[in-house]
C-alpha positions as protocol buffer text, in pm:
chain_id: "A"
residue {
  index: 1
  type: UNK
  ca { x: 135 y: 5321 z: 1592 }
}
residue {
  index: 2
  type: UNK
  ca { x: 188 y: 4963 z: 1727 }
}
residue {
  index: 3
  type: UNK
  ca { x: 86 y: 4782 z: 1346 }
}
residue {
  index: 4
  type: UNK
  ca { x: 331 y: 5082 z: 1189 }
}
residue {
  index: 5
  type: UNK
  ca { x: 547 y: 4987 z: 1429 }
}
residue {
  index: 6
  type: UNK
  ca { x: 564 y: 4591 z: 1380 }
}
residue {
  index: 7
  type: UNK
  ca { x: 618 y: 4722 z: 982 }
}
residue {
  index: 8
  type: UNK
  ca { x: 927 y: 4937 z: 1052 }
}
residue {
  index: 9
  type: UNK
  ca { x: 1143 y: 4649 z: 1243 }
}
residue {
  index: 10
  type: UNK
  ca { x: 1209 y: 4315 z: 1032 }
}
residue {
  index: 11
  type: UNK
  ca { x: 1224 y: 4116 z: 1391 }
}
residue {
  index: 12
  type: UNK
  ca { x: 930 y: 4233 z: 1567 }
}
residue {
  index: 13
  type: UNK
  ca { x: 710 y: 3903 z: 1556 }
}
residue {
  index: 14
  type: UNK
  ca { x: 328 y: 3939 z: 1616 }
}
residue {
  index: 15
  type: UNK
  ca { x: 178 y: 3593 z: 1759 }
}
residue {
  index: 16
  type: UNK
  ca { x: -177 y: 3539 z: 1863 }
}
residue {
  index: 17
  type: UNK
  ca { x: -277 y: 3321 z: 2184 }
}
residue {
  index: 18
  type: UNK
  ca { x: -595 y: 3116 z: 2105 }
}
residue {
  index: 19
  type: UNK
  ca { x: -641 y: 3038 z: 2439 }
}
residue {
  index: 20
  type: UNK
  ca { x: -535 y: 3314 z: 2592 }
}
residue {
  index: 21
  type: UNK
  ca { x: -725 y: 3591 z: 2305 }
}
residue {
  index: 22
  type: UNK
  ca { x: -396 y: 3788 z: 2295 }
}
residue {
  index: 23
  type: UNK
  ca { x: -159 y: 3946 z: 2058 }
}
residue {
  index: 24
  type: UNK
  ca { x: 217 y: 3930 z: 2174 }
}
residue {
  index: 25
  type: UNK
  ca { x: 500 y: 4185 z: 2062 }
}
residue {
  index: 26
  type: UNK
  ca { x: 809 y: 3965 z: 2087 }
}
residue {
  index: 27
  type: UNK
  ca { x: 1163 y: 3951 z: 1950 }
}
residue {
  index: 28
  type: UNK
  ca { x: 1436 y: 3684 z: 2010 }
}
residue {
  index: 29
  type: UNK
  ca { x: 1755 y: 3879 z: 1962 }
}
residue {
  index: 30
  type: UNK
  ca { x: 1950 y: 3551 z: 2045 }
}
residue {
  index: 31
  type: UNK
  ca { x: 1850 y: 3160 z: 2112 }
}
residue {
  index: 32
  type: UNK
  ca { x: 1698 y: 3147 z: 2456 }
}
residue {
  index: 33
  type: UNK
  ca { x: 1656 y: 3511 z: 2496 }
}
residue {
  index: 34
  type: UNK
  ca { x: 1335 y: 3681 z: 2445 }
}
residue {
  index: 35
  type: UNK
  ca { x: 1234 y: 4023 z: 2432 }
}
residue {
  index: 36
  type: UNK
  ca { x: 803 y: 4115 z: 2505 }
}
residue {
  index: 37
  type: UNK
  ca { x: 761 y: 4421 z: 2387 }
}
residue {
  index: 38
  type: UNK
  ca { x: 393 y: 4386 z: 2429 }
}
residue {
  index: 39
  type: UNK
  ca { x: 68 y: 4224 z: 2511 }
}
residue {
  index: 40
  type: UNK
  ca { x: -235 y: 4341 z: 2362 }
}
residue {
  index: 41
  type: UNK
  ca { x: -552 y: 4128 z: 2570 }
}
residue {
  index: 42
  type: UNK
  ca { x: -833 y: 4194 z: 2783 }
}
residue {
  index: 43
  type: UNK
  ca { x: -660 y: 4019 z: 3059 }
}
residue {
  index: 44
  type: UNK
  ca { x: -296 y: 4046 z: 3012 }
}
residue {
  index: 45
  type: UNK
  ca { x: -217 y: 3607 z: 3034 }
}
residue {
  index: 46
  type: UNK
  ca { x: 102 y: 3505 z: 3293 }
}
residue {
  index: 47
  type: UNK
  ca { x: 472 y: 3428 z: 3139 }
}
residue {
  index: 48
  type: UNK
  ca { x: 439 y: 3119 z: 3150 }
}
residue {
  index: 49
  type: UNK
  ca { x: 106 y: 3082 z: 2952 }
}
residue {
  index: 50
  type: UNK
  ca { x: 271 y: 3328 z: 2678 }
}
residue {
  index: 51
  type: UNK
  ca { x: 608 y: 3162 z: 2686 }
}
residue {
  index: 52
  type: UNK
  ca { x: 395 y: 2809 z: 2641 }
}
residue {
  index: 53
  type: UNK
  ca { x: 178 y: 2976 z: 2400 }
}
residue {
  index: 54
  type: UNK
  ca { x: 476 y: 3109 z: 2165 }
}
residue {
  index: 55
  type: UNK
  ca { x: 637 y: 2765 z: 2173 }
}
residue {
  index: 56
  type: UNK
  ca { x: 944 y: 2841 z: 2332 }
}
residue {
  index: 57
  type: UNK
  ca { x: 1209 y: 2764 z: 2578 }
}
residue {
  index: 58
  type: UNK
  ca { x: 1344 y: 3073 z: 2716 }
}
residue {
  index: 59
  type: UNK
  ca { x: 1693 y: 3143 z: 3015 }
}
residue {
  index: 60
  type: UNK
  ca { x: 1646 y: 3502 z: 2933 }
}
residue {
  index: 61
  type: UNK
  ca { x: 1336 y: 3736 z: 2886 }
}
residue {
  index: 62
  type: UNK
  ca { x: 1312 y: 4114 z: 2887 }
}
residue {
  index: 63
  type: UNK
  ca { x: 994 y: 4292 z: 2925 }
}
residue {
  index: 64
  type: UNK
  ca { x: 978 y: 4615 z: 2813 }
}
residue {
  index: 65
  type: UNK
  ca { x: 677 y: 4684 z: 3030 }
}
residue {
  index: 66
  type: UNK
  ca { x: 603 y: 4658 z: 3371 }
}
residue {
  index: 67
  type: UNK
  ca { x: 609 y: 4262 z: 3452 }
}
residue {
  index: 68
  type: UNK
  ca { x: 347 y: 4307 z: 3747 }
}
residue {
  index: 69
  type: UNK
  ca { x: 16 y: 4129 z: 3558 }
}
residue {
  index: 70
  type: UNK
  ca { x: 239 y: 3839 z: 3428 }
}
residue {
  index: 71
  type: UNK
  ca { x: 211 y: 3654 z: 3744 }
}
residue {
  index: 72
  type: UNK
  ca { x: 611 y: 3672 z: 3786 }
}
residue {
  index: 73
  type: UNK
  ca { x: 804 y: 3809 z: 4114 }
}
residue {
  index: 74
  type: UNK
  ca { x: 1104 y: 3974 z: 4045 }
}
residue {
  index: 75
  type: UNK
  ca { x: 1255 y: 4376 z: 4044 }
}
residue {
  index: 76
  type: UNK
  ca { x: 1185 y: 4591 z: 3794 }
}
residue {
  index: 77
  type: UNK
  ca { x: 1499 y: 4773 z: 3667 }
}
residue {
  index: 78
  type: UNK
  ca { x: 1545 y: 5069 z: 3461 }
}
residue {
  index: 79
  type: UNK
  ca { x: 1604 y: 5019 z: 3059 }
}
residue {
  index: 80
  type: UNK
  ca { x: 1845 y: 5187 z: 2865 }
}
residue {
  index: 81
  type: UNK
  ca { x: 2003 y: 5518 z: 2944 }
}
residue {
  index: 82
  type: UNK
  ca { x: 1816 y: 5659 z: 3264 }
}
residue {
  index: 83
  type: UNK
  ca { x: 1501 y: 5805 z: 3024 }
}
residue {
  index: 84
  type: UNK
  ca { x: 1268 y: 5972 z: 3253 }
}
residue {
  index: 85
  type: UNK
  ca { x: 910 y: 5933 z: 3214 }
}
residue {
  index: 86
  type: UNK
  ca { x: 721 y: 6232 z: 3292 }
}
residue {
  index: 87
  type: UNK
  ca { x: 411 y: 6256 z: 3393 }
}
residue {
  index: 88
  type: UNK
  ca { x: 211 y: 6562 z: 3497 }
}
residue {
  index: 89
  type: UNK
  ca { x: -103 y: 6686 z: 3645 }
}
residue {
  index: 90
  type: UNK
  ca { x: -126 y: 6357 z: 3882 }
}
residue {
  index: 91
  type: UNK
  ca { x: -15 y: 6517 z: 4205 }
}
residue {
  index: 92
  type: UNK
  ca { x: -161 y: 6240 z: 4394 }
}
residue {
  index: 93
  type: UNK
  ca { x: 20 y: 5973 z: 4213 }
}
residue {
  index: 94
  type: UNK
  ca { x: 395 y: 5890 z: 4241 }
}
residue {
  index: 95
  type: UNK
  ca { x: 594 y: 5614 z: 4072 }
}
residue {
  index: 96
  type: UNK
  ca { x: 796 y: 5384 z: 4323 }
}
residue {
  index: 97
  type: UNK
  ca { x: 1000 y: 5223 z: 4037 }
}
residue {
  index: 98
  type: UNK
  ca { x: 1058 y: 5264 z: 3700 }
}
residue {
  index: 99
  type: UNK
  ca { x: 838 y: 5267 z: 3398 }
}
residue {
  index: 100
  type: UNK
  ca { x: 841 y: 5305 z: 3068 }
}
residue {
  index: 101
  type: UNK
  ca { x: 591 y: 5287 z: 2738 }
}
residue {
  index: 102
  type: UNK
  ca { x: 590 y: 5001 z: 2508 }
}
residue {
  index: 103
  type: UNK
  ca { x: 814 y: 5072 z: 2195 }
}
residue {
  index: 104
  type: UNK
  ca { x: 518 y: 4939 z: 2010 }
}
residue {
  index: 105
  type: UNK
  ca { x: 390 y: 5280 z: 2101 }
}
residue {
  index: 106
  type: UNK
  ca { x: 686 y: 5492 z: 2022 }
}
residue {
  index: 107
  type: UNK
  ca { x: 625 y: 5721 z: 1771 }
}
């Protein structure tokens, strides 16, 4: 789904990080405003390596995944709507804040 995905919107970019051996999901709706839809890696690298990576200065970024492994403090906030993301048979496991998939994964 993710390389259907990357064919179905014209602005999805796909950039790979030499040093980093990862494959970003990005879009930059307006100048200064980026959009990470996703980070494909064995280690998931820090904003500021893929930010430095992509060439970019950026005021404004969106991830539309949980920011937690970039190596960035801040609150996560819910996208969109209010979609709920279910999840079921994990009685021991509750989510504190929101989530959501990757639209790279929508389908």
């Amino acid at each position: 789904m993710f390389l259907i995905n990357t064919q179905l919107d014209p602005d999805v970019r796909l950039s790979y990080l030499e040093e980093s051996k990862a494959v970003i999901a990005w879009k930059m709706p307006a100048p200064g405003h980026v959009v990470l839809l996703d980070v494909v890696a064995h280690a998931i690298p820090s904003l500021a390596a893929i930010l430095a990576g992509l060439g970019i200065q950026a005021t404004t970024v969106e991830t539309l995944f949980r920011p937690d492994r970039l190596g960035w403090a801040g609150e996560a906030m819910p996208y969109g709507n209010g979609t709920q993301l279910m999840l079921r048979g994990l009685e021991e496991i509750s989510l504190d804040h929101p989530a959501m998939l990757s639209p790279m994964a929508d389908f």
